[in-house]
ZARO-677780 format. One record per residue (C-alpha): x, y, z. Coordinates in steps of 0.2 Angstrom, whole numbers, plus 2048, in hexadecimal, padded with zeros to 3 digits. Layout:
# residues N
XYZ;...
END
This chain:
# residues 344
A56B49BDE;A46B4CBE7;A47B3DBF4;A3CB3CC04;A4CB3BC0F;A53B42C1E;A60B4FC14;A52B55C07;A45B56C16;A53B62C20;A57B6EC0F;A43B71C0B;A42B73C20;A4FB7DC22;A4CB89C11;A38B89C18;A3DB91C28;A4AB9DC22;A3DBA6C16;A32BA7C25;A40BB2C2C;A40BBCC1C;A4EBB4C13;A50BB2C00;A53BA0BFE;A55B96BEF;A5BB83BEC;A68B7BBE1;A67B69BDE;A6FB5FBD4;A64B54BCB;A51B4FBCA;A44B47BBE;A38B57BBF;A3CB68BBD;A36B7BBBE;A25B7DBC8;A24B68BC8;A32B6ABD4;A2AB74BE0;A19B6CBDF;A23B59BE4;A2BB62BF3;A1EB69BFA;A18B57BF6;A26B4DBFE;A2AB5AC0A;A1BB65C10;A22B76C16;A19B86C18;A23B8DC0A;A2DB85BFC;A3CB8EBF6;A3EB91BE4;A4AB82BDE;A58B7FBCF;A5CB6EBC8;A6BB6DBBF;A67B5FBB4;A58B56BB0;A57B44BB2;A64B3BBBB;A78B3BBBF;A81B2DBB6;A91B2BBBD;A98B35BCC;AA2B3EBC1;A94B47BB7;A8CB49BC7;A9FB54BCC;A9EB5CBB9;A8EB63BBA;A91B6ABCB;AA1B70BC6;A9BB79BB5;A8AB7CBB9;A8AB81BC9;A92B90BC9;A87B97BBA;A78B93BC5;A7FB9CBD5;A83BABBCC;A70BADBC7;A6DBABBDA;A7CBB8BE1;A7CBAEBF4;A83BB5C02;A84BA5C0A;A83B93C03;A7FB84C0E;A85B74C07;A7DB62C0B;A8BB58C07;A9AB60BFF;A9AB66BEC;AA5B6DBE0;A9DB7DBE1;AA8B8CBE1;AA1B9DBE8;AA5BAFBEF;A98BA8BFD;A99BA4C0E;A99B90C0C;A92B85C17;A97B72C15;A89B68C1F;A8FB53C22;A7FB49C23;A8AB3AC23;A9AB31C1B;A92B1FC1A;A80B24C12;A80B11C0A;A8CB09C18;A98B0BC10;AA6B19C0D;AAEB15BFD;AC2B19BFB;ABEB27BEC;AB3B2FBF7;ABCB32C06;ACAB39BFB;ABDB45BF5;AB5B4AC04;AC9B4EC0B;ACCB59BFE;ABBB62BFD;AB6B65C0F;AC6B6FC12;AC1B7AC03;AB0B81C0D;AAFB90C19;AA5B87C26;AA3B72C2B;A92B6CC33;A91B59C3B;A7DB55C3E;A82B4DC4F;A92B4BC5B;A95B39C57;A96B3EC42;AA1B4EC49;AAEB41C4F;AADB36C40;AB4B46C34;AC1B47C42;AC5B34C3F;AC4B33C2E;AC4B43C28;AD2B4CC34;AC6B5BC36;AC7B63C45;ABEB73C44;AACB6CC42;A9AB74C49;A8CB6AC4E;A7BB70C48;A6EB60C49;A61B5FC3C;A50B67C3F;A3EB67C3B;A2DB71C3E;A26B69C4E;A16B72C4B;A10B68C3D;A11B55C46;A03B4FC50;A03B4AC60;9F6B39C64;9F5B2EC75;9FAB1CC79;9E7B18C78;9E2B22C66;9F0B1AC5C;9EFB09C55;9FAAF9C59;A08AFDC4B;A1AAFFC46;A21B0AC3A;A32B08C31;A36B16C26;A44B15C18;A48B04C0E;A5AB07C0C;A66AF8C0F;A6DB03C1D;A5DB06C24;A5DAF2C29;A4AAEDC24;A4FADCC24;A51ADDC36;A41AE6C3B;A37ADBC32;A40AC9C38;A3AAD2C4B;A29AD7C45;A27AC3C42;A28AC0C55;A1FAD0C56;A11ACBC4C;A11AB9C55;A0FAC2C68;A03ACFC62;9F9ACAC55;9EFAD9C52;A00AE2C4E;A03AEAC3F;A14AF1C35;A16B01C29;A23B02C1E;A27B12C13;A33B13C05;A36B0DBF4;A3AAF7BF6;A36AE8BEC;A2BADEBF9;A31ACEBF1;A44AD1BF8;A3BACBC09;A38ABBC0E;A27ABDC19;A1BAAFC1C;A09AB3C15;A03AB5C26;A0DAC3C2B;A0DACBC19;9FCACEC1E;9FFADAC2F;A0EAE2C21;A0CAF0C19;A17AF7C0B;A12B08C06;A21B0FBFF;A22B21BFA;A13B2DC03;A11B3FC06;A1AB49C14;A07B4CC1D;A01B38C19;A14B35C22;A11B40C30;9FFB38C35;A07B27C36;A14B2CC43;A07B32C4B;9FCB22C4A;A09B15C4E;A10B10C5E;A23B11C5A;A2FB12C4C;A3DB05C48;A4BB0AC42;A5AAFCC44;A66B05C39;A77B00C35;A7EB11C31;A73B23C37;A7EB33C39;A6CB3BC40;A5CB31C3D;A4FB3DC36;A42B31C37;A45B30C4D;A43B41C4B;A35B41C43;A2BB33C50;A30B3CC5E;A29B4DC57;A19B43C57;A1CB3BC6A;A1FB2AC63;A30B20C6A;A3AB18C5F;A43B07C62;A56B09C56;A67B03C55;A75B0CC5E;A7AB13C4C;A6DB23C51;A78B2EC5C;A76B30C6F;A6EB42C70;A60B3DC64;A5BB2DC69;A5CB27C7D;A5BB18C82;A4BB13C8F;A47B29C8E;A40B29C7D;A42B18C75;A4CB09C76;A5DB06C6D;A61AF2C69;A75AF0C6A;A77AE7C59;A6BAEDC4B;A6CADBC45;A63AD4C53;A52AD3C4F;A4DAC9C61;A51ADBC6A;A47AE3C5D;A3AADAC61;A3BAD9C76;A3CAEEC76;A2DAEFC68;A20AE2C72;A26AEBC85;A20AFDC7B;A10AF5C71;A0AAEDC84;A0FAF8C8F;A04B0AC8F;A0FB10C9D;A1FB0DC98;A1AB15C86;A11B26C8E;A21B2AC98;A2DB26C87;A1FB2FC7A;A21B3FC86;A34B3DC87;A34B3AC75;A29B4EC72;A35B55C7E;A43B50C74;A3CB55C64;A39B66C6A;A4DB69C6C;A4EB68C57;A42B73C51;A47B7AC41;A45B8BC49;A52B88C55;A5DB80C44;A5BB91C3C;A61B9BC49;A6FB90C4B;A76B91C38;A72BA4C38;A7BBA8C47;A88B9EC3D;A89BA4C2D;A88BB6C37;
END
């Protein structure tokens, strides 16, 4: 499915910047509720890239069961592929897609929910040792397939995006705000919004964002600070871009994060994020370009690290430029150069 998240972001990023370099790129998913040109018209929607790359659904509607989901991969699949003739595939995740093709297996995570069920680890055994290639986002998920997994022979290529497209504001043109992107369990609202109550109480002309799909009623929020909330669940790639770069910082206390997009995505704009220690080391740096709380849980941190950044223009000038700097290592040009030289 077309979902505004960090793995659907990297494949429309990552098949943009490859057509810019003159390569034939199509996408295969799995499973959507549009289909023919619709699909390309919600991308460039959800994703705003220069250029979107013809894209194949395998089925209409949504996968019922895991085991349809590995059927029409199985079956389908293949048929698809043949009408494409690829000389290389890359893989988010691993599927039950058999090719001739140089195959590319890229691990976004094992614990997307929190979790890592039994049934899929089994899976994931079995199928990641069937690919030509294995790619972990960052060093900390590279040791987790050693862990759990047992593979050795893994290739770190982080995800990217096009640094030319985020905007870049000062400490004094953005307004006094928070943005917390993603409503997931794992991505630990509850917490961010238990912190902006101090927040709120400290600085009372703050405001919070919040972007992804949630039922404001799951949160217990007194009327006052309902008011300084705002729930604005799914927006455009541009309309997301403009409020990283209005916002002071990003929260982001996750519980599980093999790479956190949406870090990447602030810093591209100069903004420092304050996250849990769940978003790995090389990405986000603790007092360089943000502030990392020790338990994601602990919403008083939160709090203390997001009113040191809203008050203090100095400290935030010194992150915001740390924060570019950082963003500059992952463009998706570099990515592309990276998974070529690869695949090559």
């Amino acid at each position: 499915m077309l979902m505004q998240d960090g793995v659907n972001t990297f494949i429309f990023e990552l098949g943009s910047a490859m057509m810019e370099r003159g390569i034939d790129v199509n996408i295969l998913g799995g499973c959507g509720q549009v289909s023919g040109t619709d699909v390309r018209k919600r991308a460039q929607y959800m994703f705003d890239v220069n250029r979107v790359p013809p894209v194949v659904l395998l089925k209409d509607g949504v996968f019922r069961s895991i085991l349809q989901k590995i059927a029409y991969w199985t079956v389908r699949g293949p048929r698809a592929l043949h009408e494409f003739r690829p000389e290389a595939m890359i893989m988010n995740g691993v599927l039950p897609l058999y090719s001739k093709a140089f195959r590319v297996a890229v691990c976004h995570g094992l614990r997307n929910q929190g979790t890592y069920p039994p049934a899929q680890k089994y899976y994931d055994i079995l199928m990641y040792r069937r690919v030509d290639r294995i790619v972990a986002v960052a060093e900390p998920l590279r040791k987790e397939l050693a862990m759990e997994l047992g593979l050795k022979d893994v290739v770190i290529i982080p995800i990217g995006l096009d640094t030319r497209k985020y905007a870049y504001r000062s400490y004094e043109g953005r307004n006094m705000a928070i943005l917390q992107v993603g409503t997931r369990s794992v991505k630990n609202l509850k917490t961010t919004l238990q912190a902006f109550k101090t927040i709120a109480t400290e600085i009372p002309e703050a405001r919070l964002f919040v972007t992804g799909s949630t039922c404001v009623s799951e949160y217990s929020l007194d009327q006052k600070t309902r008011e300084k909330v705002s729930f604005l669940n799914i927006i455009s790639k541009q309309e997301l871009r403009r409020l990283y770069s209005e916002v002071l910082i990003v929260c982001a206390p996750s519980y599980y994060e093999a790479f956190h997009y949406a870090t990447l995505e602030a810093f591209a704009s100069g903004t420092p994020v304050v996250g849990s220690e769940a978003i790995p080391n090389e990405l986000l740096i603790n007092d360089f370009n943000g502030f990392k709380v020790s338990n994601p849980a602990d919403h008083c941190e939160l709090a203390h690290h997001c009113i040191n950044l809203l008050t203090d223009a100095l400290k935030w000038k010194k992150l915001s430029r740390n924060a570019r700097t950082t963003a500059l290592k992952y463009d998706i040009r570099k990515v592309v150069d990276s998974y070529l030289t690869l695949i090559q």
